[in-house]
VOGU-3710 file (C-alpha; in Angstrom, 3 decimals, decimal comma):
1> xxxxxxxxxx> 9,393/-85,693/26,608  12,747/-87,311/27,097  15,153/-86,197/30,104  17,791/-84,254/27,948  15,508/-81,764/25,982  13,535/-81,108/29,500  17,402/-80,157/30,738  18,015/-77,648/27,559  14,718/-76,450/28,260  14,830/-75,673/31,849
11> xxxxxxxxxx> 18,689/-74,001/30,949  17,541/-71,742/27,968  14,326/-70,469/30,199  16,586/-69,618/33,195  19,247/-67,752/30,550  15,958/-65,657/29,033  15,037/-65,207/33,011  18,235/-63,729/33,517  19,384/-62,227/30,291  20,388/-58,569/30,600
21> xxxxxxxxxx> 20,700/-58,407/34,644  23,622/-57,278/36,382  25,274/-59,571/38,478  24,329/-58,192/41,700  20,372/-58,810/41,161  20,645/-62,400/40,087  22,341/-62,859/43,832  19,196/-62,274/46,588  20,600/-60,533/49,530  22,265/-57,474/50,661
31> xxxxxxxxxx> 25,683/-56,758/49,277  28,320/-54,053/48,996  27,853/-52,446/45,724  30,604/-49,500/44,431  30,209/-46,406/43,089  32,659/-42,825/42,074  32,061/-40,428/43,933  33,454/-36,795/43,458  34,430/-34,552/45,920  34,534/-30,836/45,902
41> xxxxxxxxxx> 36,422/-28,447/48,403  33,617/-25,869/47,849  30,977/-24,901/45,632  33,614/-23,660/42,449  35,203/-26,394/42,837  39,021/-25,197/43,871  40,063/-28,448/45,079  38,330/-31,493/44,080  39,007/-35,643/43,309  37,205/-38,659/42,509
51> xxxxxxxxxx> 36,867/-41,925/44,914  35,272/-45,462/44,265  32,958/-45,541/47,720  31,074/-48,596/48,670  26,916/-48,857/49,264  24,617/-51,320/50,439  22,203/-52,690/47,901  19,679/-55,581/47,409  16,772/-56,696/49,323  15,988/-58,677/52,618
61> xxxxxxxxxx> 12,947/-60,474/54,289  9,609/-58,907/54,800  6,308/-60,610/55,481  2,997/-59,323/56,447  0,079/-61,635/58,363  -3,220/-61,296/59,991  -3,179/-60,022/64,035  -3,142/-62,624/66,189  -6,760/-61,994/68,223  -4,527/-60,378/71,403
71> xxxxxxxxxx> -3,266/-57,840/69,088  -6,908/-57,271/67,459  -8,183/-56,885/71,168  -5,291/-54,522/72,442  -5,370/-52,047/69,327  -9,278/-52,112/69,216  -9,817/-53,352/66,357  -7,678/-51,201/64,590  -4,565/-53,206/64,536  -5,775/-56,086/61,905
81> xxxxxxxxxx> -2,477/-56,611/59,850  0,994/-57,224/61,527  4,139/-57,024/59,179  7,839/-57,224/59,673  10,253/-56,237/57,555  14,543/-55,831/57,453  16,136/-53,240/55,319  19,709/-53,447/53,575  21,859/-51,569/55,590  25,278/-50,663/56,426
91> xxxxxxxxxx> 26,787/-52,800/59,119  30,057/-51,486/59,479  32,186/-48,490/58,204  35,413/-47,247/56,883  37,211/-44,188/56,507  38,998/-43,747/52,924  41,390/-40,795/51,642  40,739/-39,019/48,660  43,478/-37,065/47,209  42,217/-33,831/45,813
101> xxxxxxxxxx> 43,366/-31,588/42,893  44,021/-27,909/43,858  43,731/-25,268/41,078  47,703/-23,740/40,766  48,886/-27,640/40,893  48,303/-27,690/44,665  46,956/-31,336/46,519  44,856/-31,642/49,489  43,550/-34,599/50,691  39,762/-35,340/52,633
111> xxxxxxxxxx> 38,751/-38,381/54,194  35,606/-39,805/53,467  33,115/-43,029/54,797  32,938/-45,837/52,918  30,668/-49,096/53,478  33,240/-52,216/55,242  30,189/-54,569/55,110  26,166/-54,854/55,069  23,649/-56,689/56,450  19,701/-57,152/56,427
121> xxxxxxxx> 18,786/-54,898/59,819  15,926/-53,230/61,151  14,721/-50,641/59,044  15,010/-47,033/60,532  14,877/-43,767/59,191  17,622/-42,483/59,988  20,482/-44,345/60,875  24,002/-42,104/60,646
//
């Protein structure tokens, strides 16, 4: 097959690969992603306003491979499969204002977190 149909090719199979995905899962990684969140003073909803907040999203590094024979021997037996893994996570935070809507035309305001930046971290439970 000549050079330029092998070229077309190789384009319209990576368009079909990535028709209909959102920019942020084409790009591997972990990146800040927004999204509205609404606030409420209390459960009626007396006071309440709408923010764009930033979150961490995509995917990092994991592999898992078989125990080294130390590992085997120290776990007793038990221990055959060692993995490690990173998690998407937020590195470093902001505070934000979010002006709020009173009923009676009042404002209040409420500061909220938002995500500054993210990296791929150690995964943990619970990390704020």
């Amino acid at each position: 097959m000549p050079m330029a149909p092998r070229v077309l090719l190789l384009c319209l199979l990576g368009l079909a690969v990535t028709e209909g995905h959102s920019p942020e899962t084409a790009i591997p990684g972990c990146h800040l992603h927004p999204f509205n969140v609404t606030v409420r003073s209390d459960r009626l909803g007396t006071c309440q306003g709408s923010h764009v907040a930033q979150a961490c999203v995509g995917h990092c590094e994991s592999s898992a491979f078989p125990s080294r024979y130390s590992v085997l021997v120290a776990s007793g037996y038990r221990h055959n499969i060692t993995s490690a893994s990173q998690c998407c996570t937020i590195s470093s935070l902001r505070k934000v204002r979010v002006w709020l809507q009173c009923v009676g035309n009042q404002r209040g305001e409420l500061e909220i977190f938002t995500a500054r930046a993210c990296q791929c971290d150690m995964c943990r439970l619970s990390r704020y």
